[in-house]
VOMAR-531106 format. One record per residue: residue in one letter; x, y negated, z of N, C-alpha, C in turn. Coordinates in steps of 0.1 Angstrom, whole numbers, plus 5000, padded with zeros to 4 digits. Layout:
# VOMAR-531106
AXYZXYZXYZ ...
This chain:
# VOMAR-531106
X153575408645152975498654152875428668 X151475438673151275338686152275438696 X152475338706153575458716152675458729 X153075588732152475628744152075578757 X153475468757153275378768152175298764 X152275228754151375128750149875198751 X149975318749148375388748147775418766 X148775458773148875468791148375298795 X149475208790149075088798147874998795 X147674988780147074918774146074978765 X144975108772144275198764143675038757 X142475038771141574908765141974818756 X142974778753143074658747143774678733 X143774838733143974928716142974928714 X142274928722140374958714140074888713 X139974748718139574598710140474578700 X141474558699142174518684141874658675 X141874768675141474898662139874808663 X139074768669137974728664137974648653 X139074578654138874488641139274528629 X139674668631139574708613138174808612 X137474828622136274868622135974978622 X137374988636137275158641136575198653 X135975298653135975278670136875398678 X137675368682138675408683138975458702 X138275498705137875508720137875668720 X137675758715137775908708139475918710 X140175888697141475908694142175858707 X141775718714142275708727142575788737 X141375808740141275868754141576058746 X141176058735141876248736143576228734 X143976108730145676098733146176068747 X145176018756145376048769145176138775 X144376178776144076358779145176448773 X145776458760146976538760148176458765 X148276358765149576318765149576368789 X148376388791148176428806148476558809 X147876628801147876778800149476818800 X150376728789151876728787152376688801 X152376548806153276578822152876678829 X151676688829151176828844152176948841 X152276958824153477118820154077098824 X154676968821156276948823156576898837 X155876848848155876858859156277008865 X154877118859155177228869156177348863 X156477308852157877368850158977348855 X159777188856160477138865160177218880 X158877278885159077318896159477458899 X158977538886159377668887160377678880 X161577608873162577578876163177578886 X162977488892164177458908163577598915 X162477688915162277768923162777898919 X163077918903163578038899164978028898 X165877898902167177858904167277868916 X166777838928167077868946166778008947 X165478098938166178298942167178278933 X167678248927168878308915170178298928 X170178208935171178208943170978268951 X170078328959170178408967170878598965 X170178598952171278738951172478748947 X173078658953174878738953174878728968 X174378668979174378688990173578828988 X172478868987171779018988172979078991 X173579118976174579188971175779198981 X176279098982177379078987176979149003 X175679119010175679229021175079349018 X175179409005174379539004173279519004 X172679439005170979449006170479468995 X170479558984170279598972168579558969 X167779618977166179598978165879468972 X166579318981166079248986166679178970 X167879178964168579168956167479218943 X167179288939166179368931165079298927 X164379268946163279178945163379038938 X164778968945164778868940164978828923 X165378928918165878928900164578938896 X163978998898162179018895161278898897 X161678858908161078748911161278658902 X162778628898163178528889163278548878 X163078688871162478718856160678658854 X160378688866158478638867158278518864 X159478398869159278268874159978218855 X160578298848161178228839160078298826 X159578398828158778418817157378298821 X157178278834156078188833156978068830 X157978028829158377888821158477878808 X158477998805158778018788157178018784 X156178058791154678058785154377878784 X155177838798154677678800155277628787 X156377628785156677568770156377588759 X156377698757154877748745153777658745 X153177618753151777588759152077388756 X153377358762153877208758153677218748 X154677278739154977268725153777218714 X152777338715151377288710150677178715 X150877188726149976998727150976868725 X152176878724152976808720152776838703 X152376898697152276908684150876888680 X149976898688148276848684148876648691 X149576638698149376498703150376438691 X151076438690152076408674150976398666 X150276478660149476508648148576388650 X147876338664147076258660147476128665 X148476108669149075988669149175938653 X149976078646150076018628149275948624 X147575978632146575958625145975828628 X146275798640145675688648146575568642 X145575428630146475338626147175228638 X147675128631148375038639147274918644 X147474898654146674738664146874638660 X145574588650145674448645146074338659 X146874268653146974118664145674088666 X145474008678143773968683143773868671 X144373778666144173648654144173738642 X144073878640143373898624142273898624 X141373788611140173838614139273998609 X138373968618137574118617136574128606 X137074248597136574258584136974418574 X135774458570136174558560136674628554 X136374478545137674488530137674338527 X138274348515138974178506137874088508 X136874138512135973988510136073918523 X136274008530136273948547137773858548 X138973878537140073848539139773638542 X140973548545140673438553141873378541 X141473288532141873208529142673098536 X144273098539144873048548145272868542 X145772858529146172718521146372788508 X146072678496146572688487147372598483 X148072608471148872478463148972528452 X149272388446149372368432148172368423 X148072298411147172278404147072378391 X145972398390145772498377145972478361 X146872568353147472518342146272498336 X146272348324145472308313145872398302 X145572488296145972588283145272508271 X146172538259145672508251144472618242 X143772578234142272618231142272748227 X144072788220143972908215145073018225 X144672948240145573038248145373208249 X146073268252145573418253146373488266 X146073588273146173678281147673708278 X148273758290149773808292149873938282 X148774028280149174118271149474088258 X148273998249148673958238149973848236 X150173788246151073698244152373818241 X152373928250153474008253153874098239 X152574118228152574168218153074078206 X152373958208152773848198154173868198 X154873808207156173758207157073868209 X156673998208157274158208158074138226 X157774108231158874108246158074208257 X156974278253156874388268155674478257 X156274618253155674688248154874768254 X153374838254152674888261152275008254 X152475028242151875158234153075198238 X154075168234155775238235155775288246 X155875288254155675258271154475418272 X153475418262152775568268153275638258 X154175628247154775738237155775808246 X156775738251157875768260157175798269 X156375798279156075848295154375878293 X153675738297152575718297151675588303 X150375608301150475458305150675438318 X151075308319151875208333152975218333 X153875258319155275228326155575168313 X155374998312155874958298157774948296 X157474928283158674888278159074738274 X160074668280160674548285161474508270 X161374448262162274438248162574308247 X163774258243164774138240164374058255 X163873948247163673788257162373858270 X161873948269161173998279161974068287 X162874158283163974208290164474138302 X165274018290166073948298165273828311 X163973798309163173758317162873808327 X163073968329162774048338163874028350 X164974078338166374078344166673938355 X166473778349166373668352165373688366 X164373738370163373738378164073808392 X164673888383165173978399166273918404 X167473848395168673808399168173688405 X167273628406166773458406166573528427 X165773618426164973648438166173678447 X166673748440168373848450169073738455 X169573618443170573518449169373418458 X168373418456167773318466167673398481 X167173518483167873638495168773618505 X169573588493171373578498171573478506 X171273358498170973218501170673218517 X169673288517168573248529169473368544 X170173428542170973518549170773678550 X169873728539169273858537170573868530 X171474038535171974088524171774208520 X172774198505171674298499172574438496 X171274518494171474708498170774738482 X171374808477171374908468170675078475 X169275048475169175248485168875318471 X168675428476168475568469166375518463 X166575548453164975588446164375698452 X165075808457163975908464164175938477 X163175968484163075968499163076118506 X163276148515163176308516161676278531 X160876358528159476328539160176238556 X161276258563161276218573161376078574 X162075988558162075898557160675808554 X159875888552157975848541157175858557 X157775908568156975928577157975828586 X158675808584158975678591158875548594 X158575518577157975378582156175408574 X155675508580154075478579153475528561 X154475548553154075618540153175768541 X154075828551153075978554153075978569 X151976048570151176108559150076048551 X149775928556148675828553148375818536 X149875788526149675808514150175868504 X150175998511151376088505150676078484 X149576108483148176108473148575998462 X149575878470149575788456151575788453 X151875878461153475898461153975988452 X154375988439154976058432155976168440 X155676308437156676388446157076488437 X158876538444158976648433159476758441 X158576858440158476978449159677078451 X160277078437161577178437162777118444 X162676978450163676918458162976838472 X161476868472160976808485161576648484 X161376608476161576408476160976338472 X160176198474159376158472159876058466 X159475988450160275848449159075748457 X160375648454160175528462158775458458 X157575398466156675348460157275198460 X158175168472158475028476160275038483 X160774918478162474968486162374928502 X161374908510160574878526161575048530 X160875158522160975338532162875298534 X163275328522164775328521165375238532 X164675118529165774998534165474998550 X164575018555164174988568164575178575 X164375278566164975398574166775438573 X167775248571168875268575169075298591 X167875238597167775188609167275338619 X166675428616166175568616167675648627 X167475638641167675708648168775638654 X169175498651170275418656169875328672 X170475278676170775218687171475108687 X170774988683171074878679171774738692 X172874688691172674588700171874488704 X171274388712170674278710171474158701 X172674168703173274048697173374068681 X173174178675173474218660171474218654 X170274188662169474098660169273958656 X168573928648167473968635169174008629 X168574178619168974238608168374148595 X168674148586168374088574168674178562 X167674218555168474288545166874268529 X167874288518167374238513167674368499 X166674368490167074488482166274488468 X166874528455166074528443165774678437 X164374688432164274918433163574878422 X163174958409161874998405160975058416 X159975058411159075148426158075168413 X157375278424156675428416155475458425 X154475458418153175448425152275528416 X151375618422150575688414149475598412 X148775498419147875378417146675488409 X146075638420145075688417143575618416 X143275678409141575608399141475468397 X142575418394142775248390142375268377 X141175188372141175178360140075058354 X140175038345138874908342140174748335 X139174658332140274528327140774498338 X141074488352141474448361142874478361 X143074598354144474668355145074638346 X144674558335145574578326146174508322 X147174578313148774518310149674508323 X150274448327150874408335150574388350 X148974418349147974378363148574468373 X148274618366148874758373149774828369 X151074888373151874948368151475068376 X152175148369153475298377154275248379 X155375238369156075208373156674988374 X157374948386157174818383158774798390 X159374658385160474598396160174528406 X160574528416160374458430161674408439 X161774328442162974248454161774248468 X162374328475161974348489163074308498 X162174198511163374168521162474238530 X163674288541163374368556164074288565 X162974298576164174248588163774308602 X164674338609164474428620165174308633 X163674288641163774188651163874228665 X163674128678163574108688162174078689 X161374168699160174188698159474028697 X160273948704159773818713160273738701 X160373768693160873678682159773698665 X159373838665158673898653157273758651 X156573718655155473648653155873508645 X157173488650157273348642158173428627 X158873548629159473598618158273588608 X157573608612156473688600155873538592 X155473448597155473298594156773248585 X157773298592158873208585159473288570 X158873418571158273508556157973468547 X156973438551155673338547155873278536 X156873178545157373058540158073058530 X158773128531160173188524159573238510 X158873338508158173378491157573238492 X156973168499156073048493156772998486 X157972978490159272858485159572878470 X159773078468160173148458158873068443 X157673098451156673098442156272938438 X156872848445156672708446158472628432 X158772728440160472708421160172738411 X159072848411158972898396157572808393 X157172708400155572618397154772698395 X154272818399152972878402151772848412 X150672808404149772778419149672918423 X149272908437149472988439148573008455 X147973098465146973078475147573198483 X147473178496147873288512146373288517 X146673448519145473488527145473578539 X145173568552145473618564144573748560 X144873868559144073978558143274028568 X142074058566141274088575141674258580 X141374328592141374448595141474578587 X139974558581140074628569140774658560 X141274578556142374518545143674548546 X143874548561145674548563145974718564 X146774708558147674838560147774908568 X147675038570147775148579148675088591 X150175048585151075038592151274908604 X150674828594150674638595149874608611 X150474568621149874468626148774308622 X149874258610149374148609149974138594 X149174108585149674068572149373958565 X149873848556149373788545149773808532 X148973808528148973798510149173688504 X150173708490150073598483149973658469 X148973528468148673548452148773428442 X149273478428149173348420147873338414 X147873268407146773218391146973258381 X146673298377146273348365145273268354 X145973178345145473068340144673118328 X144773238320144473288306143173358314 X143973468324142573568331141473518339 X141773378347141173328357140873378363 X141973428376141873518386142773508393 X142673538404143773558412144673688412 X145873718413146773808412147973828421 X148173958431148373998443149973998440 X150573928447152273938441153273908451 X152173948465153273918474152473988490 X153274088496152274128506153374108523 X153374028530153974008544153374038554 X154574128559153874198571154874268586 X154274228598154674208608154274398611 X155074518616154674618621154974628635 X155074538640155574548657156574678661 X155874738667156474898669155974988661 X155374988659154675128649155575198640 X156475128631157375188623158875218632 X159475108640160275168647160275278659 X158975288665158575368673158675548664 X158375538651158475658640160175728639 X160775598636161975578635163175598649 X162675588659163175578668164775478671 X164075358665165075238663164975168677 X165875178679166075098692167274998692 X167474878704168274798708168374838720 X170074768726170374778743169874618742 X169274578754169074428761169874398770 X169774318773170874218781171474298792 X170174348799170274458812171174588810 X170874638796171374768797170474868794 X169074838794168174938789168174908773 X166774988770166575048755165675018752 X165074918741163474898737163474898724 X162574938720162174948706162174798699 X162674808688163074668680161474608670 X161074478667159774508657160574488643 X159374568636160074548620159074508613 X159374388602158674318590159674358578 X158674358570159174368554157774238545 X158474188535157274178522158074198509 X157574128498157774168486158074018481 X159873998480159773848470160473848459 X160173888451158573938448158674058439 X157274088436156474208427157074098415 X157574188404157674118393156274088385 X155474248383154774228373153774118371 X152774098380152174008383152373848380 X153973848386154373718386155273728368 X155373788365155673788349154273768341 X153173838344151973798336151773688336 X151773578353151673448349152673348347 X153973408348154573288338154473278324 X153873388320153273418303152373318302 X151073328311149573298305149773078311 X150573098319150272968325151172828321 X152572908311154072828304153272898292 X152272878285151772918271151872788264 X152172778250151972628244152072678232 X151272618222151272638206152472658206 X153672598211155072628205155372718210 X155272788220155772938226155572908241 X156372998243156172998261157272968268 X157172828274158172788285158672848295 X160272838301160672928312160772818322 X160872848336160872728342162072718345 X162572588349164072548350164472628358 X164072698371165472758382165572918373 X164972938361165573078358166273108342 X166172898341167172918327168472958329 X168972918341170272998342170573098338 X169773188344169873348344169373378325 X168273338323167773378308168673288298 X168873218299169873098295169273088277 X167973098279166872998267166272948282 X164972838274164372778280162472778274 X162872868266161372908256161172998251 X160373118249160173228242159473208227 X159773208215159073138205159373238192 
């Protein structure tokens, strides 16, 4: 959520950056200034008929105290008048404090001036690629049939038990899954993220804190008779530990690092793009968070970057970064890039990694703060990405380690799987 100050000092220069997701956003502005105006003037002239229905309050024990009963009388009257008009004034707050809330909800986050201006995905900015595209042999096939061949990720089973998008993981698929997450967690660790175990369901203040609601309440699985939302991503959990705390400067950059299934309604997804493994419901993911020093978040989000690059660069995936255009980036997101691998069977690119810088917007929700050096209070920025989305990155270690003899694992996850070939 943009903050107020930021909308007071810096109207204009919210309305050039929301341009670049191709808003025009000069409306939501200026009627968030106009209430958020309307709000001091109340709370201004309450504060006054306050102090004025507190200076008669004191005067009648003096009345009293000389008998002046009249004058005593008047004054209680006077100061029942001055408090029912403060009780109307806050009534009157309360609603435009609750129309100005409501559309702050609504008003997204300020792309950085360096995102480019665009749409959707086609406008997105191809940042570098690496790596070279696997040679398959003639009778290579797709992550699904490979997944059927060699029985390791069942997809009919998978809609007998639930439905479709939530397969079933069997033997050497299993354990490849398993291998995927522990490879991601100890490399986390490695890097100084530690790691949190959260809760799968969220209760709404946590979904509205870091930018889930109300924006996507529609693709959030929810269950009514307990008001909880499961998790689409471990980002809600792990970043609303931070949810109403008061952080030092010195216990900056937070690092934390976390493994969830996540749960996604992924409404009107449908066609070959989705399938098998393309789109889940349900999927595993290793998410790192980190909650910064505002003057420090721009290089965080780069050294993110970097960090799944490294992940995706062990396991030999080509693989391509893309600076997201306006359009593109998330409700929440200041600034995002995407990483995607190859897909050597589908020939396509495949979304398996999403980084992203929220400046204030989520902690402003959250009301996360740090003390600074001085002694005051400023809101901290918060990044999260995904290192990584398994499924994605499970289709292409299928389609792309394919060889008449079976399918190769790459060396940093024989440990964990402890084969070196699916056959």
């Amino acid at each position: 959520m943009l903050t107020l100050t930021d909308i007071r000092v810096n109207s204009e220069e919210l309305i050039q950056r929301l341009e670049i997701r191709g808003i025009d956003a000069k409306g939501f502005i200026h009627q968030a200034l106009n209430l958020d105006s309307e709000a001091r003037k109340l709370r201004s002239g309450m504060e006054s008929l306050k102090a004025e229905s507190n200076a008669i309050a004191k005067t009648v024990g003096g009345f009293m105290k000389n008998k002046d009963f009249e004058k005593a009388e008047e004054a209680k009257k006077s100061t029942a008048e001055l408090k029912r008009k403060v009780k109307s004034a806050e009534d009157a707050l309360a609603s435009i404090e609750e129309k100005l809330q409501v559309l702050l909800y609504e008003i997204p986050n300020a792309p950085q001036l360096d995102v480019p201006t665009g749409v959707n995905e086609t406008d997105n900015v191809t940042i570098l690629e690496w790596g070279d595209k696997p040679m398959l042999h003639k009778d290579a096939k797709p992550h699904w049939e490979l997944a059927a061949d060699y029985d390791i990720v069942d997809f009919e089973l998978g809609v007998k038990i639930t439905g479709a998008g939530f397969p079933v993981y069997k033997g050497a698929g299993a354990r490849l899954q398993r291998a995927l997450i522990n490879f991601f967690l100890d490399e986390a660790m490695e890097a100084g993220y530690k790691e949190i175990i959260p809760p799968l369901m969220v209760n709404e203040a946590s979904g509205i804190g870091t930018g889930q609601l109300p924006d996507k309440e529609g693709q959030m699985y929810y269950v009514p008779k307990d008001d909880l939302y499961l998790i689409p991503t471990a980002e809600i959990p792990i970043t609303n530990i931070y949810r109403d705390v008061i952080l030092n400067e010195s216990d900056l950059p937070i690092k934390n690092t976390g493994y969830t299934p996540c749960f996604r309604r992924e409404a009107g997804s449908y066609g070959s793009h989705v399938r098998g493994l393309n789109r889940l419901h349900q999927f595993d993911k290793v998410e790192i968070v980190q909650i910064v020093n505002p003057e420090d978040s721009k290089l965080v989000l780069d050294d993110m970057s970097n960090y799944v690059q490294g992940l995706l660069k062990k396991l030999g995936l080509k693989y391509r970064v893309l600076l997201l255009c306006g359009g593109d980036t998330g409700f929440a997101s200041a600034k995002t890039y995407d990483m995607e691998v190859w897909s050597a069977a589908q020939e396509r690119w495949l979304e398996c990694s999403s980084v992203s810088n929220f400046e204030t917007f989520q902690t402003n929700r959250l009301k996360c703060r740090y003390k600074t050096s001085d002694g005051k209070k400023a809101l901290a920025h918060s990044l999260n990405g995904s290192a990584l989305a398994l499924p994605r990155i499970m289709a292409a270690l299928l389609e792309n380690n394919q060889t008449a003899e079976g399918i190769s694992i790459p060396e940093v996850l024989q440990p964990y799987t402890r084969f070196d070939k699916i056959s």
